[in-house]
N, C-alpha and C positions, 0 to 999 in steps of 0.2 A: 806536896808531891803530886796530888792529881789537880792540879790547876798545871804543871810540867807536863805530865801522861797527858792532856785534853790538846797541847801543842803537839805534840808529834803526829806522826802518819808514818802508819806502819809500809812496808816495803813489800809486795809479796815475793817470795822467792820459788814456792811450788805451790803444788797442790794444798799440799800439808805445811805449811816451814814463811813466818813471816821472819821479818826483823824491825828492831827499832833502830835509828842512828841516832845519837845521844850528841849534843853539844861539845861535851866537855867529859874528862874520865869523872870527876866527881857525880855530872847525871849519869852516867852507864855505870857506876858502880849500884847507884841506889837504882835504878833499875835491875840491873841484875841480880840486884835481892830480891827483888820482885816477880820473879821471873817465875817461882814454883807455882804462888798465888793466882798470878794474873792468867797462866794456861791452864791451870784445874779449876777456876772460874771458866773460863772459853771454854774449852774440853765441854763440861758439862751444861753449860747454858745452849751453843751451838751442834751439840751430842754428835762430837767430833775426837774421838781419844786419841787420833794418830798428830795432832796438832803440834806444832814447835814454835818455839819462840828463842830469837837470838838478840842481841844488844851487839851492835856497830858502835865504834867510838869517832865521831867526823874528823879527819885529819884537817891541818894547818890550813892544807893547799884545797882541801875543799869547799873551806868556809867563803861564801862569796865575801868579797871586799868591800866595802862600805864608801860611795864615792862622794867627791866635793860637791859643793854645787855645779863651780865650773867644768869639774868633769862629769859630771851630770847632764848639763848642757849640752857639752862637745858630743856625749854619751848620743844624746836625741839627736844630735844635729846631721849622726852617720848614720842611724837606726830608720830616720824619717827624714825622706829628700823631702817633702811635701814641707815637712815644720826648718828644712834647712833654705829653702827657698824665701821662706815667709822671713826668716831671720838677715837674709840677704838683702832683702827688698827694702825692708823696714830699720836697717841699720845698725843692729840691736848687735850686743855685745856685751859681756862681764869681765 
């Protein structure tokens, strides 16, 4: 579990109030067990008692997509004129 916790990056939301986004419900569950431990640890190490902690679950649609290589390529080739020139000149193609 904390080789999970050392992956995330917390969100701040206020003054007082982070969140976590969790991959999957199965991590935002065992996180949100977590949830009493890990802010009366904070609370008291940062001597902060107004502290909040929430668990996000990442929806479907916000998971980035995982692309081909080709589209990978195409990805660079809109992203940087500089490397779509170079691929122009040089012939190059997948």
């Amino acid at each position: 579990m904390s080789q999970r916790l050392d992956k995330l990056t917390p969100n701040i939301i206020s003054n007082n109030e982070f969140e976590i986004i969790a991959e999957n419900p199965t991590i935002g569950n065992d996180i949100h067990a977590l949830i009493p431990r890990i802010t009366t640890f904070l609370r008291e190490q940062l001597e902060f008692p107004s502290l909040k902690m929430s668990v996000k679950v990442r929806e479907l649609s916000e998971q980035p997509r995982i692309l081909s290589p080709r589209e990978q390529f195409k990805q660079m080739q809109m992203d940087n004129k500089a490397f779509e020139q170079l691929v122009t000149e040089l012939q190059l193609s997948l």
